[in-house]
N, CA, C and O of each residue as an XYZ file, in Angstrom:
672
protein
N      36.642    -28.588     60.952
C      37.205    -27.403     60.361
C      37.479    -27.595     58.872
O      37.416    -26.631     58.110
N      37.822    -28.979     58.390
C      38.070    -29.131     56.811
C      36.707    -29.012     56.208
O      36.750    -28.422     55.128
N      35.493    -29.396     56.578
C      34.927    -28.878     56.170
C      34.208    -27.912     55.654
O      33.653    -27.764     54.565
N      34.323    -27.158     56.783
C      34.150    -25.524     56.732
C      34.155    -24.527     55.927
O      33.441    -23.567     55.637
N      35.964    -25.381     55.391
C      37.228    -24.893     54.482
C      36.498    -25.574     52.929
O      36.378    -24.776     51.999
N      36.243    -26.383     52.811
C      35.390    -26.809     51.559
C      34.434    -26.240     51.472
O      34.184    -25.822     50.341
N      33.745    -26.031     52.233
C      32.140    -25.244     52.078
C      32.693    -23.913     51.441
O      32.391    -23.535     50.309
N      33.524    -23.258     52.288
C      33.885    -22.026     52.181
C      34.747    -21.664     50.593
O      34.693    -20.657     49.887
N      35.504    -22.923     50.433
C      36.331    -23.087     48.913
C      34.863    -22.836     47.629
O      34.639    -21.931     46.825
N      34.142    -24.084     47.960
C      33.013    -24.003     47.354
C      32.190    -23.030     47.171
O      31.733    -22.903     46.035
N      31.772    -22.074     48.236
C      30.956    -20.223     48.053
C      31.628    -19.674     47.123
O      31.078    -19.395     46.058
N      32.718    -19.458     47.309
C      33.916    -18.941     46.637
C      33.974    -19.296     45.245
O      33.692    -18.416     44.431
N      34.347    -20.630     44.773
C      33.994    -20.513     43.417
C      32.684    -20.290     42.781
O      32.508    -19.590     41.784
N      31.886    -20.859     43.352
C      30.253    -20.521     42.942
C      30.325    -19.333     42.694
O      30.554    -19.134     41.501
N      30.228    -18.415     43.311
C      30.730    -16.515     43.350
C      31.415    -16.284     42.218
O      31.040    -15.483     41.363
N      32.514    -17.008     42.144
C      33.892    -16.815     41.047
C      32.860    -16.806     39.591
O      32.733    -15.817     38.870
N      32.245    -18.009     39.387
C      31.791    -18.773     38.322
C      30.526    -17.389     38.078
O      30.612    -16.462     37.273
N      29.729    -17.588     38.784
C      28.824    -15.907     38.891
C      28.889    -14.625     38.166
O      28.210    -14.011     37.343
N      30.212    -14.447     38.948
C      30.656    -13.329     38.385
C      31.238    -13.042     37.243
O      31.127    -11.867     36.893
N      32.181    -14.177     36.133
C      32.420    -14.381     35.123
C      31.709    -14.426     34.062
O      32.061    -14.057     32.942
N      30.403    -15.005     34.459
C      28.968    -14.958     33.612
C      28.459    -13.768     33.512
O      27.785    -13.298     32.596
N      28.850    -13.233     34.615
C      27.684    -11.826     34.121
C      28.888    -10.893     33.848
O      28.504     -9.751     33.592
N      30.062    -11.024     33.829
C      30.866     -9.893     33.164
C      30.681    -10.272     31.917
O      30.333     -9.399     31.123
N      30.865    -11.668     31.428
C      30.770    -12.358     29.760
C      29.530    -11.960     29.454
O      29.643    -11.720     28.252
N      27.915    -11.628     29.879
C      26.916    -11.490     29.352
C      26.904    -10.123     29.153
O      26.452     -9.694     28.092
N      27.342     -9.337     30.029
C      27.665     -7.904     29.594
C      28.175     -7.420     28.706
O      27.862     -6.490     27.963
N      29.564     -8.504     28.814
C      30.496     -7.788     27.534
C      29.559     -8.774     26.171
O      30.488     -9.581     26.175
N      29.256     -8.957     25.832
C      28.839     -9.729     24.820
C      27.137     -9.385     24.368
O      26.624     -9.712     23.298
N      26.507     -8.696     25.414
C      25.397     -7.849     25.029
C      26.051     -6.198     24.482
O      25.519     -5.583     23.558
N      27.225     -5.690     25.220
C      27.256     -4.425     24.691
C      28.152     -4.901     23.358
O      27.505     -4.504     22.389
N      29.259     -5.524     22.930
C      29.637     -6.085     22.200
C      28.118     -6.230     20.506
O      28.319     -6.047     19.305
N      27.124     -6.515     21.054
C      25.985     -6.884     20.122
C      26.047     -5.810     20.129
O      26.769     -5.309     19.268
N      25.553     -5.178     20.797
C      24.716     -3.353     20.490
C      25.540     -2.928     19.754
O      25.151     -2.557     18.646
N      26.793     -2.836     20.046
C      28.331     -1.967     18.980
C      27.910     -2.238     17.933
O      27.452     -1.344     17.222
N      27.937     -3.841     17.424
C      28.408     -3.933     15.900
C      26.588     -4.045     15.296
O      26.538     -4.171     14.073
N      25.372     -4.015     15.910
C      24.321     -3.491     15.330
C      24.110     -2.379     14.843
O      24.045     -1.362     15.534
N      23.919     -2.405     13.111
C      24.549     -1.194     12.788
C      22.484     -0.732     13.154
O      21.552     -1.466     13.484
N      22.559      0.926     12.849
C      21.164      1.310     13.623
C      20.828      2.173     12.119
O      21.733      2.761     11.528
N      19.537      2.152     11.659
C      19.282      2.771     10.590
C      18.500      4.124     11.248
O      17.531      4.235     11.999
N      19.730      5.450     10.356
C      19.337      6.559     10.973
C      18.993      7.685      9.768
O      19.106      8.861     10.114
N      18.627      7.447      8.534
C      18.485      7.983      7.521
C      16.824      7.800      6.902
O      16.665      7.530      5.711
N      15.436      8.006      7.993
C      14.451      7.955      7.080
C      13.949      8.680      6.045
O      13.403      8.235      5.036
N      14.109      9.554      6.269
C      13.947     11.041      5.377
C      14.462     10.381      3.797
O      13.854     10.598      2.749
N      15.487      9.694      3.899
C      16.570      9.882      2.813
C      15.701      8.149      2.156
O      15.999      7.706      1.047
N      15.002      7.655      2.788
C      14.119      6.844      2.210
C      13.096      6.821      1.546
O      12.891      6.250      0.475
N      11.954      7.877      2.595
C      10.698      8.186      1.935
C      11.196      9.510      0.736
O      10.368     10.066      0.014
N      12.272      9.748      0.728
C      12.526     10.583     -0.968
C      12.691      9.520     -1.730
O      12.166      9.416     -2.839
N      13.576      8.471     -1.099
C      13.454      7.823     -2.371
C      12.618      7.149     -2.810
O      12.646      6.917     -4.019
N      11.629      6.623     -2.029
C       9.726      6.026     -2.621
C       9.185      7.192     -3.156
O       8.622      7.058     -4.243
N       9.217      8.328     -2.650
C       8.266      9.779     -3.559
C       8.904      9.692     -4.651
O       8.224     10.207     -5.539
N       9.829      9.316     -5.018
C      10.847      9.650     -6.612
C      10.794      8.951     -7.296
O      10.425      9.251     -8.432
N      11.152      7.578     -6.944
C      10.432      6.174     -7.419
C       9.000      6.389     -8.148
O       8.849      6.427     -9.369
N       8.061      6.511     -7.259
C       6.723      6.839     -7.693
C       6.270      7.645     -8.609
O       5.451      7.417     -9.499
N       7.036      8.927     -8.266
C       7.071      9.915     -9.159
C       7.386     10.248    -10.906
O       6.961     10.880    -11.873
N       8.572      9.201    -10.413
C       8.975      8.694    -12.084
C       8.201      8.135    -12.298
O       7.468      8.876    -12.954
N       7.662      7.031    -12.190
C       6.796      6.341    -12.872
C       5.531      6.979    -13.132
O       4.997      6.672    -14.198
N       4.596      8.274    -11.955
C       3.774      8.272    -12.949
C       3.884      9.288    -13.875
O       2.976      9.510    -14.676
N       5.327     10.190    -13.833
C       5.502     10.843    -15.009
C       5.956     10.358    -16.297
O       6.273     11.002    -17.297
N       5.931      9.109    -16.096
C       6.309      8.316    -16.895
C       5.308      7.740    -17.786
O       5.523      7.227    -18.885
N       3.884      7.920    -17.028
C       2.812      7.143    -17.339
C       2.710      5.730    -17.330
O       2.114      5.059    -18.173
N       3.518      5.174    -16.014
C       3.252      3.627    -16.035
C       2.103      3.604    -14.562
O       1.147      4.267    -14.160
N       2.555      2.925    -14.311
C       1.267      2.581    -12.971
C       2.505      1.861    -12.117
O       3.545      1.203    -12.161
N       1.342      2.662    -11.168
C       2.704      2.092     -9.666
C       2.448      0.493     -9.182
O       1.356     -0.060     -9.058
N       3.393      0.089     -9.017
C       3.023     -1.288     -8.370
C       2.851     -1.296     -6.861
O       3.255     -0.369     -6.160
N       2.197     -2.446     -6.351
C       1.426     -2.587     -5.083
C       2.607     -2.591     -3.788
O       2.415     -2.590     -2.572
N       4.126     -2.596     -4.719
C       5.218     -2.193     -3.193
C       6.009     -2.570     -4.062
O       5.717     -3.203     -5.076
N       7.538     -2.047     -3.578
C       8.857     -1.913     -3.804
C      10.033     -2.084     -2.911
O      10.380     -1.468     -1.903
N      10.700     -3.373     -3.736
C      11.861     -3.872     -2.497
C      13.401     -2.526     -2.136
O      14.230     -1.916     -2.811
N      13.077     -2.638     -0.894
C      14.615     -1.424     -1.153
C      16.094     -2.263     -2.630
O      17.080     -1.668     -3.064
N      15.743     -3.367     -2.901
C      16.875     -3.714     -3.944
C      16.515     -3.129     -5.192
O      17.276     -2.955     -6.144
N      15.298     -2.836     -5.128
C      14.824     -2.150     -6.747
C      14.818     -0.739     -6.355
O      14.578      0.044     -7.274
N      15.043     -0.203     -5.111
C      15.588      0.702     -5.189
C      16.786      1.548     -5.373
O      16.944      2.707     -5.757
N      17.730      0.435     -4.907
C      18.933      0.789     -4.833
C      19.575      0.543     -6.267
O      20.537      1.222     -6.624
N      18.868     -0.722     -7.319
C      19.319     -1.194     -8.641
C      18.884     -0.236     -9.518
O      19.314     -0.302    -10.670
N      17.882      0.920     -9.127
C      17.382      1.852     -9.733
C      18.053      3.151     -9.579
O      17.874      4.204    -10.191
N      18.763      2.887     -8.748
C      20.018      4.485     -8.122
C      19.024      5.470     -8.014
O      18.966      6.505     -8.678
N      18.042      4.998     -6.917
C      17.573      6.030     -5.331
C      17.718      6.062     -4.177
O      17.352      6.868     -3.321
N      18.536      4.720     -4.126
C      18.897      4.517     -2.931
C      20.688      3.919     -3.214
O      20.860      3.392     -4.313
N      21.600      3.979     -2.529
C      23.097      3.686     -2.112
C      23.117      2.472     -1.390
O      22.702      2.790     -0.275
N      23.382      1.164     -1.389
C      23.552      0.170     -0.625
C      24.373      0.366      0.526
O      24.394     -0.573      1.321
N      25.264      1.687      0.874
C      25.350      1.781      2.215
C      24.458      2.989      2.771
O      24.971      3.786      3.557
N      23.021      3.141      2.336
C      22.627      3.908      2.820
C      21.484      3.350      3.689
O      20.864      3.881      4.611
N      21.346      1.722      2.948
C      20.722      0.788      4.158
C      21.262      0.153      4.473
O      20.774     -0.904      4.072
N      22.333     -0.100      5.170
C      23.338     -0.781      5.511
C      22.526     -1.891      6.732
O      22.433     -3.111      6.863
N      22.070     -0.761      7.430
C      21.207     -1.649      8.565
C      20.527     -2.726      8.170
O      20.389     -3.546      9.078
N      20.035     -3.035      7.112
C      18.991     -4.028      6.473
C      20.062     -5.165      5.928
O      19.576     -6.291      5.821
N      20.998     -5.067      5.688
C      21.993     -6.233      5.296
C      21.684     -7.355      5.616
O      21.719     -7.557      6.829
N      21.210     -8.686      4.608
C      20.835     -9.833      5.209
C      19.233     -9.874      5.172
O      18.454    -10.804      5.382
N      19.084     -8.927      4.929
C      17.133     -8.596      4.956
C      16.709     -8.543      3.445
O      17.479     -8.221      2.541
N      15.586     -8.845      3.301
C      14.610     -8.804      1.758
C      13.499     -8.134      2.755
O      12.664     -8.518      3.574
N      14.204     -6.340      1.948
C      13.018     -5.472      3.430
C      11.654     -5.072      1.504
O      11.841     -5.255      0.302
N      10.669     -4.600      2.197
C       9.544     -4.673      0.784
C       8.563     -3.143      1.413
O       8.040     -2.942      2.508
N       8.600     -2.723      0.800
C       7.952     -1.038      1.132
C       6.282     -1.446      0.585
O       6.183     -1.975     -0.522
N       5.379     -1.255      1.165
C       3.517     -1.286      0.272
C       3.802     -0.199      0.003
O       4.565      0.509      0.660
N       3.061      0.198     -1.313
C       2.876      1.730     -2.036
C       1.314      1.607     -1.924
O       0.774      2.709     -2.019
N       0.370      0.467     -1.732
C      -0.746      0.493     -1.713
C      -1.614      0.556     -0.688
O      -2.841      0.644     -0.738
N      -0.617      0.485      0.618
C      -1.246      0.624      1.798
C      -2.028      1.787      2.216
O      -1.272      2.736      2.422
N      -3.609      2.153      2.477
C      -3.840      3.420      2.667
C      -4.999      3.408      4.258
O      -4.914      2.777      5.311
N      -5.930      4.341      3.787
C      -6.451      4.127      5.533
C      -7.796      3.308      4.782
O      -8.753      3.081      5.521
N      -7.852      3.035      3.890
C      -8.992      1.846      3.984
C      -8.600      0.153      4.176
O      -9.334     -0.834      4.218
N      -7.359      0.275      4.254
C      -6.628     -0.894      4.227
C      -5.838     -0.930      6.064
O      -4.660     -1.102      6.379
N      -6.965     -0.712      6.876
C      -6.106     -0.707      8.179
C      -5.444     -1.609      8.566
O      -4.401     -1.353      9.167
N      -5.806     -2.822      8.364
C      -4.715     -4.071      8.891
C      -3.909     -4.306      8.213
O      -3.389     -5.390      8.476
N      -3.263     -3.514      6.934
C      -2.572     -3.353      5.805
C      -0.837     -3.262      6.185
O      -0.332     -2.486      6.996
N      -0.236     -4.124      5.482
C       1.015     -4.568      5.815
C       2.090     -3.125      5.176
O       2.507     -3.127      4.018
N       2.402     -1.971      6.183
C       3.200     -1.328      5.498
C       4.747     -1.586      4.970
O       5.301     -1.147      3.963
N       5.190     -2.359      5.897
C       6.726     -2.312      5.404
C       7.063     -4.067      6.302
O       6.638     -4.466      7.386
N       7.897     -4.696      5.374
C       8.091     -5.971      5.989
C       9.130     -6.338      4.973
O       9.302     -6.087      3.781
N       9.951     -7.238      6.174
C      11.460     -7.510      6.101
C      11.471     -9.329      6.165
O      11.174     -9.929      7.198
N      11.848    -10.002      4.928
C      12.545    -11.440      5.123
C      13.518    -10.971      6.029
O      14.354    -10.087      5.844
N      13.261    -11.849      7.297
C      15.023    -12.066      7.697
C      15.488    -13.262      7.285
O      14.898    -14.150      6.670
N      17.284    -13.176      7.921
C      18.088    -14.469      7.279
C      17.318    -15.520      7.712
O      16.775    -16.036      6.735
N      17.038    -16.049      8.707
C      15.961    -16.938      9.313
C      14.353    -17.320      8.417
O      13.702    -18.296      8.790
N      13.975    -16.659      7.535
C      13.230    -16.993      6.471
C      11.953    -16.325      7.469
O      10.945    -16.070      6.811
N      11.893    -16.133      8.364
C      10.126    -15.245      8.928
C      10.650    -13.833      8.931
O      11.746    -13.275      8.877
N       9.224    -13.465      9.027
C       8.984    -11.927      8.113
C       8.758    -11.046      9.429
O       8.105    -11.741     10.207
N       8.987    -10.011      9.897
C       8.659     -9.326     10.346
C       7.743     -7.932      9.564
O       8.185     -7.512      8.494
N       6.967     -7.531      9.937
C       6.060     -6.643      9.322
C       5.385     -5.369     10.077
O       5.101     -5.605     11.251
N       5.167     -4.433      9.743
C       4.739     -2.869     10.606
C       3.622     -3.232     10.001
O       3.647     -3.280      8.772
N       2.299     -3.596     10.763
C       1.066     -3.127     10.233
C       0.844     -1.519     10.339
O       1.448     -0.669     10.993
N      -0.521     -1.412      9.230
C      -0.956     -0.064      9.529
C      -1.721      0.562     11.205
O      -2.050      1.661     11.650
N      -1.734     -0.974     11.744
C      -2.503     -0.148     12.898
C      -1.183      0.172     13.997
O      -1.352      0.539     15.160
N      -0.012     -0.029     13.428
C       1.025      0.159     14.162
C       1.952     -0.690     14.955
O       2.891     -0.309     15.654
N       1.596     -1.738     14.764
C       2.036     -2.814     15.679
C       2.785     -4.113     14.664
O       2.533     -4.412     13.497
N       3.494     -4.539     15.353
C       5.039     -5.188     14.394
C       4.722     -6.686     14.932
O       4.800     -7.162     16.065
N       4.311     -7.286     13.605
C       4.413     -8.879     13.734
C       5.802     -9.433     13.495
O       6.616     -8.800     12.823
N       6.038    -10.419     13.951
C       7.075    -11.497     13.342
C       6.135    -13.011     12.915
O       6.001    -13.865     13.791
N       5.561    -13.220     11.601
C       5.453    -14.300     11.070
C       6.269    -15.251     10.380
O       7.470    -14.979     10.381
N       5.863    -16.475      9.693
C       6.536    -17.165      8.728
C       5.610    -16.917      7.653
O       4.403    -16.680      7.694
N       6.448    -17.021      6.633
C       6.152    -16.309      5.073
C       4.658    -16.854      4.872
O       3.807    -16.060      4.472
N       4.245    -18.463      5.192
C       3.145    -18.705      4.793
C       2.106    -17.828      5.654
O       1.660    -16.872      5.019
N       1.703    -17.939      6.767
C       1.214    -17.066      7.442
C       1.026    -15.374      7.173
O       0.148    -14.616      7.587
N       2.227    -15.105      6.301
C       2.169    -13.495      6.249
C       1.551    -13.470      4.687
O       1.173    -12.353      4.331
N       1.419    -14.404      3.843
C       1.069    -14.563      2.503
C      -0.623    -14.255      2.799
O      -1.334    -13.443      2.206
N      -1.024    -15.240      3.985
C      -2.458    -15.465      4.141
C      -2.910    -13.879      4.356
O      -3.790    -13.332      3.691
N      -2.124    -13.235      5.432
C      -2.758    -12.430      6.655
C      -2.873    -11.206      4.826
O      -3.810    -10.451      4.564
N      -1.686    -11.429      3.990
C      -1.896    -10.176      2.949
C      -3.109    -10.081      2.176
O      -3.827     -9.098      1.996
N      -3.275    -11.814      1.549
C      -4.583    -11.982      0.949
C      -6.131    -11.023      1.566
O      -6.995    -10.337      1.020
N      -5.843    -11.452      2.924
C      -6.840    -11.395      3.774
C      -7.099     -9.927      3.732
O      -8.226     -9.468      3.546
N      -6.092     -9.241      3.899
C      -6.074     -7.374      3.880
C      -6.547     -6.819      2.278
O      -7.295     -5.863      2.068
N      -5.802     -7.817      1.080
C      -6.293     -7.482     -0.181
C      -5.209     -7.020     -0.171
O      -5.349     -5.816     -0.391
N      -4.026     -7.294     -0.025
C      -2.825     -6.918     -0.570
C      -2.113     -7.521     -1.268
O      -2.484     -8.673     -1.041
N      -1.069     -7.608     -2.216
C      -0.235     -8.363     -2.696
C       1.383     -8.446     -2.407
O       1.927     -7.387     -2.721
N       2.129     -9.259     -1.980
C       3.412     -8.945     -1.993
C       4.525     -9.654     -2.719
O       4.220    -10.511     -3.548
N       5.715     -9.389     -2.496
C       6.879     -9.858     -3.363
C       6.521    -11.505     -3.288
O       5.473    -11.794     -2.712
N       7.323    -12.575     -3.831
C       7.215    -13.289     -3.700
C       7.527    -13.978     -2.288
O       8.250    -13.287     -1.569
N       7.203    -14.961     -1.859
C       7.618    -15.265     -0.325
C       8.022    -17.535     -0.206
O       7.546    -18.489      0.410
N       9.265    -17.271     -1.348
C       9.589    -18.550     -1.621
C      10.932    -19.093     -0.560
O      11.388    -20.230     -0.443
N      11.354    -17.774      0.155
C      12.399    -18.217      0.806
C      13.285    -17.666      0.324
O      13.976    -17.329      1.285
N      14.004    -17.150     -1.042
C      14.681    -16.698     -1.410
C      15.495    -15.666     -0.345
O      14.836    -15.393      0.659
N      16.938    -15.011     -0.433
C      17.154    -14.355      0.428
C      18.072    -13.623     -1.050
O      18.301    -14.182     -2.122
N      18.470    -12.156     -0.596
C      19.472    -11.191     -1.592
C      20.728    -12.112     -1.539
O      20.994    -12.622     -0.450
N      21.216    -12.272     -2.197
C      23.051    -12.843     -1.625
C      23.715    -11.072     -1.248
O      23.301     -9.928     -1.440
N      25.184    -11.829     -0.506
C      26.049    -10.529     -0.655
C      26.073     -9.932     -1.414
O      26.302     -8.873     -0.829
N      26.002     -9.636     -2.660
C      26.114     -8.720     -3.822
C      25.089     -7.872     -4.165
O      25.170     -6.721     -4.594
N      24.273     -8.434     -3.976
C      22.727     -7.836     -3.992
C      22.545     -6.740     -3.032
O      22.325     -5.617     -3.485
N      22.623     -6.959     -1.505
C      22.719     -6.028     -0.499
C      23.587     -5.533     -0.351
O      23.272     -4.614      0.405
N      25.156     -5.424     -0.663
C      26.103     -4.995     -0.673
C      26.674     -4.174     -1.748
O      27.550     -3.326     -1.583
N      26.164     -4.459     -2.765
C      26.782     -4.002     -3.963
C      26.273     -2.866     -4.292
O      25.066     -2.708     -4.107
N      27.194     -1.625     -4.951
C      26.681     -0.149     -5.407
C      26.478      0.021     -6.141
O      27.328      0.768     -6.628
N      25.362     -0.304     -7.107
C      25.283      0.306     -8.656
C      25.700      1.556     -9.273
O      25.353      2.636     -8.796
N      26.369      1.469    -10.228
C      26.833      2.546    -10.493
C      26.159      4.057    -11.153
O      26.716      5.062    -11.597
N      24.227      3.566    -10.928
C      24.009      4.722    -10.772
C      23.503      5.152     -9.087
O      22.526      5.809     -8.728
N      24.253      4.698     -8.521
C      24.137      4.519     -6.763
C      24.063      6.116     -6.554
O      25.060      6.778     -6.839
N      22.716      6.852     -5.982
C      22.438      7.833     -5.396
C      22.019      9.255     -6.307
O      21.745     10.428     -6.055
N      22.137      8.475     -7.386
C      21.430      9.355     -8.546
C      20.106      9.747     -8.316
O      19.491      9.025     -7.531
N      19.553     10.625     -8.755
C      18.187     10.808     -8.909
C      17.713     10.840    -10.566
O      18.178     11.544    -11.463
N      16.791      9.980    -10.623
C      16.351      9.965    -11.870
C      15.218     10.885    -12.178
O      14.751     10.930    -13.317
């Protein structure tokens, strides 16, 4: 019978231990989802690449081959909490990507982790490391930001220029 009583002690915590794990994986997956902030403003992006662009070629300069959302935001077209979601990211917009360029890298993000995630044009989202995503650009005939590792500091992604949300 003492045994029984051990076996039975033993189900029991096993169960106990079980169930603690998956309340802790729950709370700690919805916990993630909460504080992931979710970027819900595209509209309020692609104005600010048409405006960007726009200035410049009313400007008569020539557009360059892509634009980091930080030169957007240091340019006051974009609000640093208006990408809030990207915090920690070196995200890079192609302005040169078109349909002759199908394997063409439209939009790609350093994360803190130093590999790149990237939206090709045929629609489908790599996660490389910088050397790898340097090659795959060559290869398309694209050019991009530099890819030394560098990351924005806090100030950079955080900070509001004070012509923050201007239109130029």
């Amino acid at each position: 019978m003492a045994a029984h009583v051990k076996t039975r002690r033993v189900i029991i915590f096993i169960a106990f231990v079980i169930a603690v794990a998956t309340i802790l994986s729950v709370a700690v997956t919805n916990y993630w989802q909460w504080r992931q902030p979710v970027f819900k403003d595209s509209p309020k992006l692609i104005s600010a690449v048409q405006a960007f662009c726009q200035n410049l070629t009313a400007r008569g300069q020539p557009l360059p081959a892509s634009v980091s959302l930080r030169e957007l935001i240091s340019s006051g077209y974009l609000a640093a909490s208006d990408i809030r979601a990207f915090d920690g990211m070196d995200v890079t917009i192609s302005l040169a990507a078109n349909e002759n360029t199908p394997l063409g890298a439209l939009i790609w993000a350093r994360l803190p982790d130093g590999s790149i995630n990237a939206l090709l044009a045929d629609g489908s989202v790599q996660q490389v490391s910088p050397r790898r995503f340097e090659k795959y650009l060559e290869q398309s005939g694209q050019t991009s930001a530099p890819t030394d590792g560098s990351q924005p500091n806090r100030s950079e992604t955080n900070g509001t220029p004070s012509a923050a949300g201007s239109r130029r």
